[in-house]
MMTF fields as JSON, N, C-alpha, C and O atoms, coordinates in Angstrom:
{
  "mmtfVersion": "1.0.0",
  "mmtfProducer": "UNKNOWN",
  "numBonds": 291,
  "numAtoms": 292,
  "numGroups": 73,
  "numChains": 1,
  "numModels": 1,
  "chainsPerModel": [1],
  "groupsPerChain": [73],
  "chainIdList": ["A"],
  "bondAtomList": [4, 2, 8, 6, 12, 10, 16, 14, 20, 18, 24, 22, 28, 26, 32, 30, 36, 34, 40, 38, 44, 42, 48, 46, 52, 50, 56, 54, 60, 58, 64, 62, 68, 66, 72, 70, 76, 74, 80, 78, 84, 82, 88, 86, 92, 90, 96, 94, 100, 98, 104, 102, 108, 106, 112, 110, 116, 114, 120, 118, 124, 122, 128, 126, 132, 130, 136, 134, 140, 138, 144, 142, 148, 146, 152, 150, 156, 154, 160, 158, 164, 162, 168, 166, 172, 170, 176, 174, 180, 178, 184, 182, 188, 186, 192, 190, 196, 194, 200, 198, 204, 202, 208, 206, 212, 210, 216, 214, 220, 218, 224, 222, 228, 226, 232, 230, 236, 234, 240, 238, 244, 242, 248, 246, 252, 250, 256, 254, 260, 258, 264, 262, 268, 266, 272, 270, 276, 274, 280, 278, 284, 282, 288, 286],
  "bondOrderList": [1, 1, 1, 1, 1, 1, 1, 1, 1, 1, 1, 1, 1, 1, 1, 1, 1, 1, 1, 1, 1, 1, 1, 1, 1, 1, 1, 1, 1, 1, 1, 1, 1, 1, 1, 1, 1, 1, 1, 1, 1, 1, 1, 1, 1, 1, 1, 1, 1, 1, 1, 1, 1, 1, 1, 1, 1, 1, 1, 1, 1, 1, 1, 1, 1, 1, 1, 1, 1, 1, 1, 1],
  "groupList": [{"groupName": "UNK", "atomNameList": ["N", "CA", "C", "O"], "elementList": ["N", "C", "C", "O"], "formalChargeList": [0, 0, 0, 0], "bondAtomList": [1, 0, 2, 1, 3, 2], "bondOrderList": [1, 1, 2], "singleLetterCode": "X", "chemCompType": "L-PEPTIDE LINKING"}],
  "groupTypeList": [0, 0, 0, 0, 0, 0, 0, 0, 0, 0, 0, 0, 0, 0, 0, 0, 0, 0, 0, 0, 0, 0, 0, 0, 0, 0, 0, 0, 0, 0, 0, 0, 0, 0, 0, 0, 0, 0, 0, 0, 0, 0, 0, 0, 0, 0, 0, 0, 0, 0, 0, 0, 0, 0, 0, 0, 0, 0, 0, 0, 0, 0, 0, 0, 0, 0, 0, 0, 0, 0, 0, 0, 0],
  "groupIdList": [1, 2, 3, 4, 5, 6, 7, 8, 9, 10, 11, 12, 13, 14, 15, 16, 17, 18, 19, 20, 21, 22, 23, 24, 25, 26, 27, 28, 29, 30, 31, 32, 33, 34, 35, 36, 37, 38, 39, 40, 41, 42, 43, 44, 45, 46, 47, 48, 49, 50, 51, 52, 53, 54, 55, 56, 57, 58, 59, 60, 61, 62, 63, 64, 65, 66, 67, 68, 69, 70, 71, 72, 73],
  "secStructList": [7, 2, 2, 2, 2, 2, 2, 2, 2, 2, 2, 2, 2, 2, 2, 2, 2, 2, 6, 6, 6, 1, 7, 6, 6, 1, 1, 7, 1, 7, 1, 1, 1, 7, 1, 2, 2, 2, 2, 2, 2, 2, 2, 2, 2, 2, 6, 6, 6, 6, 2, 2, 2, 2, 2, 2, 2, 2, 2, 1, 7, 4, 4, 4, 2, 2, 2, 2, 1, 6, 6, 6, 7],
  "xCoordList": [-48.612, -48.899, -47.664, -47.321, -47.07, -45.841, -44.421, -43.574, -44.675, -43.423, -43.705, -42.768, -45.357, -45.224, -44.658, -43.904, -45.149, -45.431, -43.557, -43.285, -42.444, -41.202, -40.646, -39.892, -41.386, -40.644, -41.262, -40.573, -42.415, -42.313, -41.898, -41.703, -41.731, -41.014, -39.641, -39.424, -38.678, -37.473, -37.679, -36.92, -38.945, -38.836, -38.767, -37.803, -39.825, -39.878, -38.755, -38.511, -37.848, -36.412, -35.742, -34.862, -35.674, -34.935, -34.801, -33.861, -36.389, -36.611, -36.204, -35.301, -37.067, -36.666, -35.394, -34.896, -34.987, -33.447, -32.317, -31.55, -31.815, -31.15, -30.347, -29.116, -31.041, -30.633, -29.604, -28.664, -29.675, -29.129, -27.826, -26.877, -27.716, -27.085, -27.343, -26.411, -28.346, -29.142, -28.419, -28.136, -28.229, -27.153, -28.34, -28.124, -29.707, -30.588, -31.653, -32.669, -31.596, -31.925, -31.542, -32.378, -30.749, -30.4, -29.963, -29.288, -29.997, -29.923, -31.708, -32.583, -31.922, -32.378, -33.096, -32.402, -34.581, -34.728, -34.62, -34.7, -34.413, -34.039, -32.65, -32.023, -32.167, -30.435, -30.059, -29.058, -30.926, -30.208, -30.238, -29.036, -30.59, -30.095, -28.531, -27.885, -28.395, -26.636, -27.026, -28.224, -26.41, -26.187, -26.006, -26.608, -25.257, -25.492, -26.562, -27.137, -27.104, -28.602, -29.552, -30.426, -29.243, -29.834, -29.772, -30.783, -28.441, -28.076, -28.476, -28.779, -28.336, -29.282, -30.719, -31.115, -31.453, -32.745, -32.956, -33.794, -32.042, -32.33, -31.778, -32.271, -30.811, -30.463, -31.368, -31.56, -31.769, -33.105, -34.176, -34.992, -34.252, -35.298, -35.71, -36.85, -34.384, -33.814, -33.806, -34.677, -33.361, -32.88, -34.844, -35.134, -35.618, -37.167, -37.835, -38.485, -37.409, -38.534, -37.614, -37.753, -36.63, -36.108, -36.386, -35.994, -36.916, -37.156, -38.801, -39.422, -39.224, -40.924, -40.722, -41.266, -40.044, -40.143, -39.69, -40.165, -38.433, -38.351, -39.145, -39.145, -39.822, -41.388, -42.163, -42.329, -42.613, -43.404, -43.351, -44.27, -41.885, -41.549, -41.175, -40.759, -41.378, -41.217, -42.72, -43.051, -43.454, -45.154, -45.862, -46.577, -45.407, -46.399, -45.304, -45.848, -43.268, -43.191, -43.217, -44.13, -42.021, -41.453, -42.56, -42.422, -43.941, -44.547, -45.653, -46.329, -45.37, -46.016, -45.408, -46.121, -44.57, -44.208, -44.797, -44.482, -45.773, -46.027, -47.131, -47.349, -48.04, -48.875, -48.692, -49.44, -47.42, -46.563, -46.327, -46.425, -45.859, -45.482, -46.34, -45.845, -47.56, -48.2, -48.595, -49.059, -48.527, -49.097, -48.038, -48.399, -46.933, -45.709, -44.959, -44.305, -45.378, -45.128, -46.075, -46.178],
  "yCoordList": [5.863, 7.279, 8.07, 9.121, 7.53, 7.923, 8.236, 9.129, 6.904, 6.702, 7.851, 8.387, 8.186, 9.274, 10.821, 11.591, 10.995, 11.919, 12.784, 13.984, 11.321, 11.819, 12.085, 12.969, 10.714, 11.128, 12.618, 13.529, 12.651, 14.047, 15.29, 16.149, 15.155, 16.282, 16.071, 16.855, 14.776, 15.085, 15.679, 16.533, 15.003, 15.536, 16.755, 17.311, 17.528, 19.033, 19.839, 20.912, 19.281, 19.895, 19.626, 20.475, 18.654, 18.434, 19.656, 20.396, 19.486, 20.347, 21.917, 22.591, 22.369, 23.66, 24.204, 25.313, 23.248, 23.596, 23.433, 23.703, 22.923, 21.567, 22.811, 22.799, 23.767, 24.495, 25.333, 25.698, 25.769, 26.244, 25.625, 26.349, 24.327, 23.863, 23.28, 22.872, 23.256, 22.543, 23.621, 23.183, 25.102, 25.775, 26.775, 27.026, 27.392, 27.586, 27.028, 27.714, 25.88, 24.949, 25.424, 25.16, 25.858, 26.749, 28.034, 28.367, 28.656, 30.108, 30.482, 29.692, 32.226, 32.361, 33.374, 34.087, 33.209, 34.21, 35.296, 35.871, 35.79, 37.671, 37.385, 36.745, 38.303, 38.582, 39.198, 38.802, 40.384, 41.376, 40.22, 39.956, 39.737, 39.312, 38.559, 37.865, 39.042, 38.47, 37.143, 37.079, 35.953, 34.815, 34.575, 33.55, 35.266, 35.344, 35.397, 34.682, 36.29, 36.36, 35.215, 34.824, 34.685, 33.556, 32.353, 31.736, 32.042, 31.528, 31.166, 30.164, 32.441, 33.146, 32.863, 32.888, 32.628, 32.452, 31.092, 30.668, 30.258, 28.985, 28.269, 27.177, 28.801, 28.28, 28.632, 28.023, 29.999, 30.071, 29.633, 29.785, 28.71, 28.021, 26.758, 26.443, 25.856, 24.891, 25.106, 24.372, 25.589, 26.023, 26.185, 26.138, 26.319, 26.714, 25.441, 24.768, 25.252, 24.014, 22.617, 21.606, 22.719, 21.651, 21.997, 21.199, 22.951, 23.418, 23.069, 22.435, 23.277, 22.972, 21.057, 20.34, 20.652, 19.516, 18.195, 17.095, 19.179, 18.953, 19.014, 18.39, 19.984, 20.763, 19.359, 18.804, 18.887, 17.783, 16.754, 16.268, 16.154, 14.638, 14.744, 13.872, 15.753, 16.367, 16.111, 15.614, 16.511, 16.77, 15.488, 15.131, 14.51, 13.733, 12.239, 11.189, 12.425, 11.433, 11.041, 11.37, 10.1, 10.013, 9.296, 9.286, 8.551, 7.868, 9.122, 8.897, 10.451, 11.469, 10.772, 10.772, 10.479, 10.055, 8.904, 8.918, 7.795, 7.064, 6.599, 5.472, 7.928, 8.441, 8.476, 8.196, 8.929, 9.214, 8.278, 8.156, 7.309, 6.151, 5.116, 4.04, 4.968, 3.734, 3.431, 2.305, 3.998, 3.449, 2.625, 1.688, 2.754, 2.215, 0.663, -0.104, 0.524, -0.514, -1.435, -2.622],
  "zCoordList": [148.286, 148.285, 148.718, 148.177, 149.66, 150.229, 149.304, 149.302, 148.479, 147.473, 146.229, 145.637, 145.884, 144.28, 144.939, 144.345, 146.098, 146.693, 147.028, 147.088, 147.206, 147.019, 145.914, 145.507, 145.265, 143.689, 143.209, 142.75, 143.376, 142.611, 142.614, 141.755, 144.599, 145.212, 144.164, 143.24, 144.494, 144.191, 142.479, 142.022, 141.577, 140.16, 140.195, 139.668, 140.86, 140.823, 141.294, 140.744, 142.555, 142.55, 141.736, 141.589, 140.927, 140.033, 138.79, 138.501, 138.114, 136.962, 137.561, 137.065, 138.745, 138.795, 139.302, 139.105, 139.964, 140.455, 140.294, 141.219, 139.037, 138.453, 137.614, 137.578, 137.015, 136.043, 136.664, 135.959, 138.197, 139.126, 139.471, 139.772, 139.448, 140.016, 141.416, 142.108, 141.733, 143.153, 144.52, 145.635, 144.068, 144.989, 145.795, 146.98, 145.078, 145.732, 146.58, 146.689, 147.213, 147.697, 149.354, 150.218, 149.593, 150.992, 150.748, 151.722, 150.179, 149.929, 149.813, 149.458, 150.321, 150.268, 148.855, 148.13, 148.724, 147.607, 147.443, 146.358, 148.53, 148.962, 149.108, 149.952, 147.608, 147.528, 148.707, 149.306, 149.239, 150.236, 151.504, 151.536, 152.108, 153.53, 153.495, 152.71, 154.599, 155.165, 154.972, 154.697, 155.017, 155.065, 156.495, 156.814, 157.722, 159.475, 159.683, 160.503, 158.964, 159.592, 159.324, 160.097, 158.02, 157.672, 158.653, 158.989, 159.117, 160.091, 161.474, 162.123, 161.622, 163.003, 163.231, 164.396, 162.388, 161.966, 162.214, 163.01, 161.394, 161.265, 162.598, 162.881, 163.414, 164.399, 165.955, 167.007, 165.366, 166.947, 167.071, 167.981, 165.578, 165.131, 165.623, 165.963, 165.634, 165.818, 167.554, 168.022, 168.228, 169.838, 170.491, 171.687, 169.646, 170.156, 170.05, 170.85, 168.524, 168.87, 169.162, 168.474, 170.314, 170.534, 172.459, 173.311, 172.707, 174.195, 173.757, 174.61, 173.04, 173.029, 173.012, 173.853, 172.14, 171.936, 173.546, 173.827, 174.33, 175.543, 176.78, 177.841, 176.274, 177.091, 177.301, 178.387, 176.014, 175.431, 176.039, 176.698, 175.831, 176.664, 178.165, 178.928, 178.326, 180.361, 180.861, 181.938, 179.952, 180.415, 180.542, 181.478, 178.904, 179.099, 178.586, 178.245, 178.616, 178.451, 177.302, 176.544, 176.863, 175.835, 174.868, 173.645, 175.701, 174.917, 173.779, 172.776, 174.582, 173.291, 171.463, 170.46, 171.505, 170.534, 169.52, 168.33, 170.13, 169.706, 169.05, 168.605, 169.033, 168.491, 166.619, 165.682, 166.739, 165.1, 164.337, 163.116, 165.512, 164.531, 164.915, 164.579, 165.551, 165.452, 164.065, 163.886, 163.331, 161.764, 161.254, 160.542, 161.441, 161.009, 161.492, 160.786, 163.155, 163.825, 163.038, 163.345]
}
């Protein structure tokens, strides 16, 4: 389920984005925003949920994690 579920993602970037040149793929669909701001966005993004995610393994410990991957072990 895992394996159609990439391929088709990657098919569907392929077909729709391919024509592009795979260059809208991190650009955004609104021409008008700065590209800083884009930036800005994606980096206070990154800075939040890495203090929530620190929050997490402070509270209850790195074994919060193992929840995720017991299907996998």
């Amino acid at each position: 389920m895992v394996g159609v579920t990439i391929i088709s993602s990657i098919w569907v970037l392929w077909m729709k984005e391919a024509s592009s040149g795979m260059s809208q793929l991190w650009t955004s669909c609104w021409k008008g925003v700065h590209p800083l701001c884009l930036l800005f966005t994606r980096f206070s993004s990154l800075l939040i949920m890495a203090v929530l995610v620190s929050m997490d393994v402070l509270d209850y410990d790195a074994s919060i994690f193992f929840y995720y991957t017991e299907y996998v072990i």
